[in-house]
C-alpha positions in Angstrom: -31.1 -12.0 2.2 -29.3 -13.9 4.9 -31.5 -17.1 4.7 -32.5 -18.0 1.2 -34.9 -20.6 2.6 -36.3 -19.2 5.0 -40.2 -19.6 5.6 -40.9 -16.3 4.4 -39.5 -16.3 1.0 -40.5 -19.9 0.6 -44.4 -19.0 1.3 -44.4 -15.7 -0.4 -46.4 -14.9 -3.4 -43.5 -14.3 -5.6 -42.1 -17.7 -4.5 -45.6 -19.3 -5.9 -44.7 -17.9 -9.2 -41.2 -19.4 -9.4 -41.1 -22.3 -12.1 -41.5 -25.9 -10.9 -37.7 -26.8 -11.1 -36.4 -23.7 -8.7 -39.3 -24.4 -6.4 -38.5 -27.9 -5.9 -34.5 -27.3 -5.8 -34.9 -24.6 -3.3 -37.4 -27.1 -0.8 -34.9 -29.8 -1.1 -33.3 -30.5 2.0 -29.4 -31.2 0.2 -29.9 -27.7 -1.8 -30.6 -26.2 1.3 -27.4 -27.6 3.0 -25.2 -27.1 0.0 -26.0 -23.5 0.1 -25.1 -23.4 3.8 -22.2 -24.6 2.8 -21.4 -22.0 0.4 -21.9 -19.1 3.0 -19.9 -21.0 5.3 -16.4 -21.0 3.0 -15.8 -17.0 2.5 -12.4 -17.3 4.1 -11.7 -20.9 2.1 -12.5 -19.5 -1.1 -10.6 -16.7 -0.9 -7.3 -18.4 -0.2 -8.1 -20.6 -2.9 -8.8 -17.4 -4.5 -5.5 -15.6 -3.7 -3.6 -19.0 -4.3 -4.4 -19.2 -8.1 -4.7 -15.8 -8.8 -1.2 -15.8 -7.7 0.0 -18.2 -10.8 1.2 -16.3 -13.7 -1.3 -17.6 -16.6 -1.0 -15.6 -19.5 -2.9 -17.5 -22.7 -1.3 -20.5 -23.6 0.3 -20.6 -20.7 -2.3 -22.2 -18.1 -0.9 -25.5 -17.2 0.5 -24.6 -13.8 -2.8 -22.9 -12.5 -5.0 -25.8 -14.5 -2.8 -28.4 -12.2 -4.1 -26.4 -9.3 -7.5 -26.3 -10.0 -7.3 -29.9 -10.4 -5.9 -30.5 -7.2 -8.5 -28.6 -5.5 -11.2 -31.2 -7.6 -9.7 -34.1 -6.6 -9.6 -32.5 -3.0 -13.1 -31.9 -2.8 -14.2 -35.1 -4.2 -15.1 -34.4 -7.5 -15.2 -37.2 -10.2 -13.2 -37.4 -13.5 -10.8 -34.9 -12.9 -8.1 -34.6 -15.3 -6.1 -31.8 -17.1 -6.8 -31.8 -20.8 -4.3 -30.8 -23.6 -5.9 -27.1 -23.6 -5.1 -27.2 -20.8 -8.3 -27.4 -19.2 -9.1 -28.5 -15.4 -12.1 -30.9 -15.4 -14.0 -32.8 -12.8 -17.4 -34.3 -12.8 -20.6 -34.8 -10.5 -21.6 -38.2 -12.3 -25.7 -38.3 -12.9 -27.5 -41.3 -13.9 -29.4 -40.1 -17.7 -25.7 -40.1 -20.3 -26.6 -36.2 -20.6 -24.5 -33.3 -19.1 -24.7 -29.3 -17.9 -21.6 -27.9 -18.4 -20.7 -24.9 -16.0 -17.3 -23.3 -17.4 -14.6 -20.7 -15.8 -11.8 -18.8 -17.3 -8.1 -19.8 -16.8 -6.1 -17.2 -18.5 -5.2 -13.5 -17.6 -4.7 -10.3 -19.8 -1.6 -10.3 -21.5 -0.6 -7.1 -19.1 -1.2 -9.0 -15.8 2.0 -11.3 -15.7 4.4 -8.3 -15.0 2.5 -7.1 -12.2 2.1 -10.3 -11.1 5.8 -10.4 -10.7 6.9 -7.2 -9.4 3.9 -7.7 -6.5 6.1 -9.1 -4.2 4.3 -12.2 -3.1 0.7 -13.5 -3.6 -2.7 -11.0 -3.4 -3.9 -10.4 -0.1 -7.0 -11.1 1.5 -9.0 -8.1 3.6 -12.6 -8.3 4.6 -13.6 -7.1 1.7 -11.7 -8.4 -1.2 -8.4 -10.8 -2.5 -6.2 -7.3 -4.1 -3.3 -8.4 -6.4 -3.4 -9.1 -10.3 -4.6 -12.5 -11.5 -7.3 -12.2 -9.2 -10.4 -10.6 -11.0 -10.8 -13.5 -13.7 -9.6 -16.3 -11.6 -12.8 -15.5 -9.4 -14.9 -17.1 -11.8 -12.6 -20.4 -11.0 -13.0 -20.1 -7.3 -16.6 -20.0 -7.2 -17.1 -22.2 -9.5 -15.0 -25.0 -7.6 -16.5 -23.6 -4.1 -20.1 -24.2 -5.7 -18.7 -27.6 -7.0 -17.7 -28.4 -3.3 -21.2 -27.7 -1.6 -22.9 -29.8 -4.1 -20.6 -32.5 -3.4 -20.8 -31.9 0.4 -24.4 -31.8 0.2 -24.1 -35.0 -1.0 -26.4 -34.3 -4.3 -27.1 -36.8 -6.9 -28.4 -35.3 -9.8 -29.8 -36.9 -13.0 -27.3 -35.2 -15.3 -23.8 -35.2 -15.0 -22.4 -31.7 -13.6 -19.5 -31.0 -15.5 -17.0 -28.4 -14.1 -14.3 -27.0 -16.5 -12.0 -24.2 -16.0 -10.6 -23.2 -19.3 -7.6 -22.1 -21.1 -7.1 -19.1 -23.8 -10.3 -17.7 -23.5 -8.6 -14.0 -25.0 -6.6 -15.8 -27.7 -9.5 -17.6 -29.6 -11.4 -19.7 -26.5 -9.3 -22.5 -27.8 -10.2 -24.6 -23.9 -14.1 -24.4 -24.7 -13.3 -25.2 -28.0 -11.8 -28.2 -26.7 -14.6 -28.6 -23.9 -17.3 -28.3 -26.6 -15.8 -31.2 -29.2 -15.8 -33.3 -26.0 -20.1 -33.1 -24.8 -21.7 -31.0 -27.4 -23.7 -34.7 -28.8 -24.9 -35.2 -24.7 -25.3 -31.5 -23.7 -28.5 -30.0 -21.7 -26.6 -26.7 -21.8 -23.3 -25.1 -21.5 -23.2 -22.2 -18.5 -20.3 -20.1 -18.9 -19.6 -18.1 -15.3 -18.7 -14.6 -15.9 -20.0 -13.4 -12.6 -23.8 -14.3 -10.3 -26.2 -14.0 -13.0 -27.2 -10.1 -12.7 -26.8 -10.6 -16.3 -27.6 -13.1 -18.5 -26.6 -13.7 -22.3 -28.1 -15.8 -24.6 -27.2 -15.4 -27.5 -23.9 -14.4 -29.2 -22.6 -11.3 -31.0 -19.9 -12.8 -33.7 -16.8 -10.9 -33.9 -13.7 -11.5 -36.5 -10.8 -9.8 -36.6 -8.6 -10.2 -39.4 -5.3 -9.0 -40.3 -5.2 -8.2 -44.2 -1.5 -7.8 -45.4 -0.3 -6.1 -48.5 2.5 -7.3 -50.6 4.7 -5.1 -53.4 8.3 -4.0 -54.6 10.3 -1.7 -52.0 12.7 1.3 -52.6 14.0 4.6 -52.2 12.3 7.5 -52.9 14.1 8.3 -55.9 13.4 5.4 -57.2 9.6 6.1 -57.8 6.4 6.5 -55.3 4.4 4.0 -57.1 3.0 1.0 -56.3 3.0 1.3 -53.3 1.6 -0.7 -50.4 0.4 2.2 -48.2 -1.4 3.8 -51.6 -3.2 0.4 -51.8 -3.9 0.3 -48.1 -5.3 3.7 -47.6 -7.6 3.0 -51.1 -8.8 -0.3 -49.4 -9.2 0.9 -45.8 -11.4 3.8 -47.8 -13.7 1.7 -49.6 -14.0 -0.8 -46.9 -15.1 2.1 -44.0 -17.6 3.5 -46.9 -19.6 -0.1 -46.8 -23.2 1.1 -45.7 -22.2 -1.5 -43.1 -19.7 0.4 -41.7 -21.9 3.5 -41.4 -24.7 1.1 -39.1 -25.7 2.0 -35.4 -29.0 -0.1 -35.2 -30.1 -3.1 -33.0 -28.2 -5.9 -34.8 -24.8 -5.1 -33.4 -23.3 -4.7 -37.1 -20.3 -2.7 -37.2 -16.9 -2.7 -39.3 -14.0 -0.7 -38.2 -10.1 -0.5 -39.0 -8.0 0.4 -35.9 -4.8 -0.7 -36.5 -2.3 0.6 -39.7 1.1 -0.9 -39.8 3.4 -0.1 -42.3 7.1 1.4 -43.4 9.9 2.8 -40.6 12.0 5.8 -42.5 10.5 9.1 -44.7 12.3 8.0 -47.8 11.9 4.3 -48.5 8.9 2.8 -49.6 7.7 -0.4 -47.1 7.7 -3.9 -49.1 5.0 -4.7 -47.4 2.3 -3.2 -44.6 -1.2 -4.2 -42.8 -4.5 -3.3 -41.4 -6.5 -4.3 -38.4 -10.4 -5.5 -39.8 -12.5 -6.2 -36.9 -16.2 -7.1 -38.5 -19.5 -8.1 -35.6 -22.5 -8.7 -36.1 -25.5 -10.8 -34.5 -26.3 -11.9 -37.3 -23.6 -14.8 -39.1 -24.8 -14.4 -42.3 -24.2 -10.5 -42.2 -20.8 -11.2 -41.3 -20.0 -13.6 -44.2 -21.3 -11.0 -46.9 -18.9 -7.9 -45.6 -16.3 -10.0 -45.9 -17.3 -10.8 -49.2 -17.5 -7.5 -49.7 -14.2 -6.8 -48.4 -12.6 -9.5 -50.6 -13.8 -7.7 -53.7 -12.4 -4.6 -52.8 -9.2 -5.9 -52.3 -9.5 -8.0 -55.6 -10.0 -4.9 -57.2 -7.8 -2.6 -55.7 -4.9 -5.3 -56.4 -6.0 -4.7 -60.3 -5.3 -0.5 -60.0 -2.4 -1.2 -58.1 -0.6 -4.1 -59.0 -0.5 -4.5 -54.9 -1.2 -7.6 -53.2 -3.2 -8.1 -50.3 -4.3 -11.7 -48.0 -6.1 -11.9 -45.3 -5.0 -13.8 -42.5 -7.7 -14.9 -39.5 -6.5 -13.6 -36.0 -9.1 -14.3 -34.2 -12.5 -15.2 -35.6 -15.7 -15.4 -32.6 -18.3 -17.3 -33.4 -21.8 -16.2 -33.0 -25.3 -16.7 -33.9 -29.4 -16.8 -32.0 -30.9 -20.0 -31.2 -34.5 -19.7 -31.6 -36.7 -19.8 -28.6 -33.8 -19.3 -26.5 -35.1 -17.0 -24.6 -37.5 -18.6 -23.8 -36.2 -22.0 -23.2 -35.7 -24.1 -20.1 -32.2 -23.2 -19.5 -32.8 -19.5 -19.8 -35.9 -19.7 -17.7 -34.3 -21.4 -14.6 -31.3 -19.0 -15.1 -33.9 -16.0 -14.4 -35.9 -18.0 -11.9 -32.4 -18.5 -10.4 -31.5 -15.1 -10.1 -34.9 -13.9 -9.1 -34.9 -15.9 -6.1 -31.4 -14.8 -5.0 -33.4 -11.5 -4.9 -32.1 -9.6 -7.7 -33.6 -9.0 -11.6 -31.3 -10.2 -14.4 -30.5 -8.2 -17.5 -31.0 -10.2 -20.5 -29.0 -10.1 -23.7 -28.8 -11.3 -27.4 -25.1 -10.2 -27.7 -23.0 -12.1 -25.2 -19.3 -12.5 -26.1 -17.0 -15.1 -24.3 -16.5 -18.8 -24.0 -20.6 -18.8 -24.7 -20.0 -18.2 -28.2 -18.5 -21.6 -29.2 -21.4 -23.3 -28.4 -24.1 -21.1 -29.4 -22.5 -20.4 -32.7 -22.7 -23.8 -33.3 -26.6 -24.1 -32.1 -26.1 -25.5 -28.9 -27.9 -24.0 -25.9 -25.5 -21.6 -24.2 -25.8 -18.6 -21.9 -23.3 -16.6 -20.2 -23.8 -15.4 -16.3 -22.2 -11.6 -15.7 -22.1 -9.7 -12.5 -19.6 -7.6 -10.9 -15.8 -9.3 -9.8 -14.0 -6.3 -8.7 -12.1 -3.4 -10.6 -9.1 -2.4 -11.8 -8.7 -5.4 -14.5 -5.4 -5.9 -15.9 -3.4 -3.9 -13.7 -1.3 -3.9 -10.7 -4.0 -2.5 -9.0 -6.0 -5.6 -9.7 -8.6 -6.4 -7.5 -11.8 -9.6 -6.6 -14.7 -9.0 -4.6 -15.1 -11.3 -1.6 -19.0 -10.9 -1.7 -19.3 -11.1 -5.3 -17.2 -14.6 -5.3 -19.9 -15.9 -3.0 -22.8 -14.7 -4.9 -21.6 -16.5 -7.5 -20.7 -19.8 -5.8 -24.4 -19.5 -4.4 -26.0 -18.7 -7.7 -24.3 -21.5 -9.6 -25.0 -23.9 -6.8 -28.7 -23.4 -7.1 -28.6 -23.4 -10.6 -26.4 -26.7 -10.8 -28.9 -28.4 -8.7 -31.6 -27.3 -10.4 -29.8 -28.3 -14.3 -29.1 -31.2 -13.1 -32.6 -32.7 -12.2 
């Protein structure tokens, strides 16, 4: 719609059936302005868009673009701002009750997008349409959040909560920035919103993923020299027994699955490897169904070290947490997420099974959803490319929704 307050939609019957909180948010003469505001920064957002999506910012390797998110905080007048040791890039709407709703953005790229990044030549570019270049895709989720950030400061909204704004670091390698961002307001949070996209979907709770690398251990040499023990005999025995689990057969609504995708081990036909390992990824919605395969997976390798004489250990790569919260879906944040979304005129698709920067917090029973949505396509490559109207759908949605947190 081109006017989200206009008199129509504000009278309407569907409006009538809006909960409390939107309905007063959406009547409030600051909202109102702040999302103004929003649709009047397409072309600002997007050269902030094409400015940090231009930073090379592999995992672990954020501090350059964090600096620049900063910047743009302290720019815009938000409080607080600081880069963390994640490195994370957080500034603050102060409220007036000690509690806080967290809204969080991704910092890092794909491991692939730094090459293409720099062979491109010079920064994306900015059409009508979209920002084209790699880096941009994920670093959308930064620009509309710090666009959203703006209007509500601009609007000059006061909210009882404090609005908390982070853009985080090594969300692929183990969300070790939310990690961070969580330790820091879990004891005073009303919520933690992490901004995927404009709320078309909406994920509330978390599908738990670990993926472990399980090495085995035992004596080399030639051929001649004997086939047994041998690491790959003890491997294949494992990888057998492990994919035979009734687990690993599973296809129903609790997201349970096992699965080896990864072998690794000897170089040359006629030498046996010292050592080799396997890929173990193990989900499941439900935490407690992860910690029994693995249990399970740790007596098979117990016993398969007794036939073989091989040794095996299993080393964490990265471990995802998940869990449900009960009554989440039908709780406040959840709710105004939906009333959110509704009244931006779309219907959101609801999940149990979210997996990103979400996941800290809900596996740890905190109230958590993550917003998805279109960004663009061609993730990850050189090809790379944001979606100018999806950035400000986005910036809109979390402006409403900020407003309407906050109190």
């Amino acid at each position: 719609m081109n006017s989200l307050f206009s008199l129509f939609v504000l009278a309407s019957p569907a409006f009538q059936q809006v909960p409390q909180e939107i309905r007063t948010a959406v009547q409030d003469q600051k909202v109102q302005l702040a999302i103004e505001f929003v649709d009047s920064r397409s072309d600002a957002a997007a050269e902030f868009l094409s400015e940090i999506g231009a930073i090379i910012s592999p995992s672990g390797h954020e501090h350059e673009r964090a600096e620049a998110v900063a910047a743009r905080m302290r720019a815009i007048g938000l409080s607080d701002v600081r880069v963390d040791a994640g490195p994370n890039a957080v500034g603050v709407i102060p409220g007036r009750s000690g509690r806080a709703v967290v809204f969080i953005s991704t910092l890092d790229d794909l491991a692939t997008v730094p090459a293409f990044q720099r062979s491109a030549g010079g920064p994306p570019t900015i059409t009508p349409d979209r920002v084209v270049g790699p880096g941009t895709n994920t670093s959308l989720t930064s620009a509309a959040l710090v666009t959203a950030a703006e209007a509500l400061v601009h609007a000059g909204i006061q909210p009882e909560h404090d609005l908390v704004f982070a853009a985080v670091a090594q969300e692929e390698t183990g969300l070790v920035g939310m990690k961070k961002i969580f330790d820091e307001y879990r004891d005073r949070a009303e919520g933690f919103v992490d901004v995927l996209g404009d709320g078309h979907s909406i994920s509330y709770g978390a599908l738990g993923i670990h993926w472990w690398r399980v090495v085995a251990h035992g004596p080399p040499g030639h051929t001649l020299g004997g086939g047994l023990p041998n690491v790959n005999q003890a491997i294949g025995r494992a990888v057998d027994r492990i994919l035979s689990l009734p687990d690993a057969a599973r296809t129903d609504s609790s997201r349970t699955r096992i699965n080896v995708a990864v072998l690794n081990s000897g170089l040359v036909f006629n030498h046996k490897p010292d050592s080799g390992w396997f890929a173990l990824d193990v989900r499941s919605l439900d935490n407690s169904t992860i910690d029994n395969i693995e249990s399970e997976v740790r007596d098979i390798l117990e016993r398969v070290t007794d036939e073989t004489s091989i040794d095996f250990i299993m080393l964490p790569y990265q471990l995802t947490p998940g869990g449900q919260i009960p009554g989440a879906r039908k709780s406040k944040l959840v709710s105004t997420a939906v009333a959110a979304a509704r009244h931006l005129g779309y219907e959101p698709r609801l999940s149990n099974s979210g997996s990103s920067n979400m996941n800290v917090a809900v596996g740890a029973g905190v109230a958590a959803i993550g917003l998805g949505g279109g960004r663009g396509g061609a993730r990850g490559t050189a090809e790379e490319w944001a979606d100018r109207a999806a950035l400000m759908s986005t910036a809109r949605y979390v402006t409403l929704l900020a407003a309407t947190l906050g109190g």
